[in-house]
C-alpha positions as CSV (number, residue, x, y, z in Angstrom):
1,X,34.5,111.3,138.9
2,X,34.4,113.8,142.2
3,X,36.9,114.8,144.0
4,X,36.3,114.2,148.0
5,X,36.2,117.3,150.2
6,X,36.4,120.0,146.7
7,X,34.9,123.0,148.4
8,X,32.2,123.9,146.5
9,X,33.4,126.8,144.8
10,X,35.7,125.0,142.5
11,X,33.2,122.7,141.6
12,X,32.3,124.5,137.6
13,X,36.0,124.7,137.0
14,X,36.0,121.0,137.9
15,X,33.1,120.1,135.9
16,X,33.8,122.4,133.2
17,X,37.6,120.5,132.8
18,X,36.8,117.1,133.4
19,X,35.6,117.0,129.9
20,X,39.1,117.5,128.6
21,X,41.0,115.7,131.0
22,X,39.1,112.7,129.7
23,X,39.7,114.0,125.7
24,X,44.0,113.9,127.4
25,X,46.5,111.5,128.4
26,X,44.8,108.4,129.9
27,X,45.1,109.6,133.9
28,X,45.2,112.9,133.3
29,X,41.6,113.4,135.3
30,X,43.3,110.9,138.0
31,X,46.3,113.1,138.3
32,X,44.6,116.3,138.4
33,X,42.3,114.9,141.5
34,X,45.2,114.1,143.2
35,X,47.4,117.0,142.8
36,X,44.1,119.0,144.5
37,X,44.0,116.3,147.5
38,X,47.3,116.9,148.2
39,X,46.7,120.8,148.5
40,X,43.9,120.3,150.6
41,X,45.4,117.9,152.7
42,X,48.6,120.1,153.4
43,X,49.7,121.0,156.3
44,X,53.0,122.0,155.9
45,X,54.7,125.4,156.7
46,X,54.1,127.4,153.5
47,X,50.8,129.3,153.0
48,X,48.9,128.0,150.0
49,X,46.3,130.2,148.2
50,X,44.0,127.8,147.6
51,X,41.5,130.4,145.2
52,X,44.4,129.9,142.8
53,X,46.2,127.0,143.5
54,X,42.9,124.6,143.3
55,X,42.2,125.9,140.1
56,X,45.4,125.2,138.8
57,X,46.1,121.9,139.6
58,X,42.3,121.0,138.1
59,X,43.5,122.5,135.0
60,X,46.9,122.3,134.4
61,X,47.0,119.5,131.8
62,X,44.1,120.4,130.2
63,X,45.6,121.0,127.2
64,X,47.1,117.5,126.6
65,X,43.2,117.4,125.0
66,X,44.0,119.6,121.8
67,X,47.1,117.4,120.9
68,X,45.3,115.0,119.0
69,X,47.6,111.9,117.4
70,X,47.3,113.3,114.2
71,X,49.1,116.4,115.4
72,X,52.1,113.8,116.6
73,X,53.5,113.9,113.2
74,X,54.4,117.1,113.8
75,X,55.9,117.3,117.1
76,X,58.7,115.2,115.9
77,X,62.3,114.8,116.3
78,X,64.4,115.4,119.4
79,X,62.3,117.7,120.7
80,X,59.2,115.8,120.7
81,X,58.9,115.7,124.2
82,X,59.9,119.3,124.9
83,X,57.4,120.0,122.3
84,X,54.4,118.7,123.5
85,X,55.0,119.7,127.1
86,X,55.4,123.4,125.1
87,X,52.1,122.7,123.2
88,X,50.1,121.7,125.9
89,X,51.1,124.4,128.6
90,X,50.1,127.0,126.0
91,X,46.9,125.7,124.5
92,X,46.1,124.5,128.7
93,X,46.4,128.5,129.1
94,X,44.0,129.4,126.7
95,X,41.4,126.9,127.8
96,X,42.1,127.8,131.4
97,X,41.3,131.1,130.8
98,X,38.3,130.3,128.3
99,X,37.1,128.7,131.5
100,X,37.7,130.9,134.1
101,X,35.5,133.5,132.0
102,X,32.6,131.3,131.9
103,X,32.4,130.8,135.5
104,X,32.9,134.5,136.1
105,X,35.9,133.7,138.3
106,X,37.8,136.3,140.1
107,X,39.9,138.4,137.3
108,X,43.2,138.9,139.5
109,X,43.0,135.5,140.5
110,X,42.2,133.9,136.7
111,X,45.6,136.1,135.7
112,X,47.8,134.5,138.1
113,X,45.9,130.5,137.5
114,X,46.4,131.4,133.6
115,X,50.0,131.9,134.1
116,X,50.9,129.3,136.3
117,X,49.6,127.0,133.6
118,X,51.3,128.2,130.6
119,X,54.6,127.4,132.1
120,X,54.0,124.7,134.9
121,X,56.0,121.7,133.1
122,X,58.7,124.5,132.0
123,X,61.7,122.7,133.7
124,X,60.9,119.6,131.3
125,X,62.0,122.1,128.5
126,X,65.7,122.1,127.1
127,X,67.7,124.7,128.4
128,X,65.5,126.7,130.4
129,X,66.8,129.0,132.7
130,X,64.3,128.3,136.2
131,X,64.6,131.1,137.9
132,X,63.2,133.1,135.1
133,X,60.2,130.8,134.1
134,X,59.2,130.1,137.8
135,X,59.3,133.9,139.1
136,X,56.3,133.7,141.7
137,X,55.9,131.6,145.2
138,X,53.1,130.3,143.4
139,X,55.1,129.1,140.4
140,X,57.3,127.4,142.6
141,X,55.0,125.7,145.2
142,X,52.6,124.6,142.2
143,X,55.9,123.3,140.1
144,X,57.0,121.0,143.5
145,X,53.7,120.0,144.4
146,X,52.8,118.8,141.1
147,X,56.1,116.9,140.7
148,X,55.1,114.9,144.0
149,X,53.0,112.9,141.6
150,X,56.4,111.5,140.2
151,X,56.6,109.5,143.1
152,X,53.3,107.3,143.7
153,X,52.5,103.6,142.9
154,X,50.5,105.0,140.3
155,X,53.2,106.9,138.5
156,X,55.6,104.2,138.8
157,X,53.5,101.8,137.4
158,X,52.9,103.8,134.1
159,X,57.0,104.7,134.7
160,X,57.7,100.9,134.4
161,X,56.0,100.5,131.2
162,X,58.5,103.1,129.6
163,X,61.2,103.0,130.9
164,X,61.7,99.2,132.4
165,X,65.6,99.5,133.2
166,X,64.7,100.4,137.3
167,X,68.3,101.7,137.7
168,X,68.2,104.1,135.0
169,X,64.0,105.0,136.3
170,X,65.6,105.7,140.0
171,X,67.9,108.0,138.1
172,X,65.9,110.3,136.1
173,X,64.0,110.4,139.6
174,X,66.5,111.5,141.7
175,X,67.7,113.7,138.9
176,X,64.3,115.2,139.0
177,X,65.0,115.9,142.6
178,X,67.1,118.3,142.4
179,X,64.2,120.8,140.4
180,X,62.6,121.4,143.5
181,X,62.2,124.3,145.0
182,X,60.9,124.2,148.7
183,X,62.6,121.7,151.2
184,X,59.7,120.5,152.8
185,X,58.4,119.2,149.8
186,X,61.6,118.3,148.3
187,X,62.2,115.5,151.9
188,X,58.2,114.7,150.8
189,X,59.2,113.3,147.7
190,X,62.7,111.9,149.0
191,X,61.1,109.6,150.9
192,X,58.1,108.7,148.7
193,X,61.0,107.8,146.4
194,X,62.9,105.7,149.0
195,X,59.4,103.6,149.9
196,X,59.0,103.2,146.0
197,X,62.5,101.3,145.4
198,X,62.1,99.6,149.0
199,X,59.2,97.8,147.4
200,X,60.4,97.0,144.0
């Protein structure tokens, strides 16, 4: 799988994560090639540091790959959710890094990619105060724009499947809303939610 227009200094990371995007959730290689078109197709008012922002939306969920299902056992209970987003942000961190070594990527840079990942699905978690977890500009942008992915066909479809009551799906949407950070991107979703339930 490529990813159209990847400049081609991303390309290792790429190749070097597709491997356990494909070991992750089904979609999780789909999602990350998305979440990087959408960087590189903004054009929106904030400034987007692309040496760390590319990087991180190739390897956010990498670390869906070392839940395996015998490891669901013990991510049980009411938490299990929260759970697993904690497992995965903190073993994506490790790999992130592990990876960022190998391609001798930039140290500074590899720090701030490293930490975007080990708390990027942190408003999923119960209780959590936001403004302490998501600290940085780049916290924030990468937190909205990876959320955008909430609100495509693609999403929705898989969204269906779970959760088939469409009232109570538009909910936890719009609820989800309100976790945004930026405006811009904020409307951006808005209306990608209002074309979702204008064709269904």
């Amino acid at each position: 799988m490529e990813i159209i227009g990847l400049p081609e200094k991303f390309l290792p990371i790429w190749e070097k994560s597709f491997p356990f995007l494909k070991q992750g959730r089904p979609g999780d290689d789909m999602h990350a090639a998305e979440v990087v078109s959408f960087i590189l197709s903004y054009k929106g008012k904030r400034t987007l540091n692309l040496n760390v922002l590319i990087p991180v939306a190739i390897m956010h969920d990498i670390g869906h790959a070392a839940i395996l299902p015998q490891h669901f056992k013990y991510i049980t209970g009411l938490e299990k959710l929260a759970n697993g987003k904690l497992v995965h942000m903190l073993a994506g961190a490790k790999i992130a890094k592990d990876i960022l070594g190998e391609v001798g990527y930039d140290k500074k840079d590899s720090e701030e990619i490293v930490d975007i990942i080990s708390v990027h699905d942190a408003d999923q978690l119960e209780g959590v105060d936001l403004s302490k977890w998501y600290n940085t500009e780049a916290k924030k942008l990468f937190h909205d724009i990876d959320c955008m992915d909430r609100y495509t066909k693609t999403r929705w479809k898989s969204m269906e499947k779970m959760i088939p009551d469409k009232q109570k799906a538009k909910i936890l949407l719009t609820d989800s809303l309100k976790t945004f950070f930026f405006p811009e991107l904020q409307t951006i979703a808005e209306q990608r939610l209002s074309e979702l339930f204008a064709e269904n």
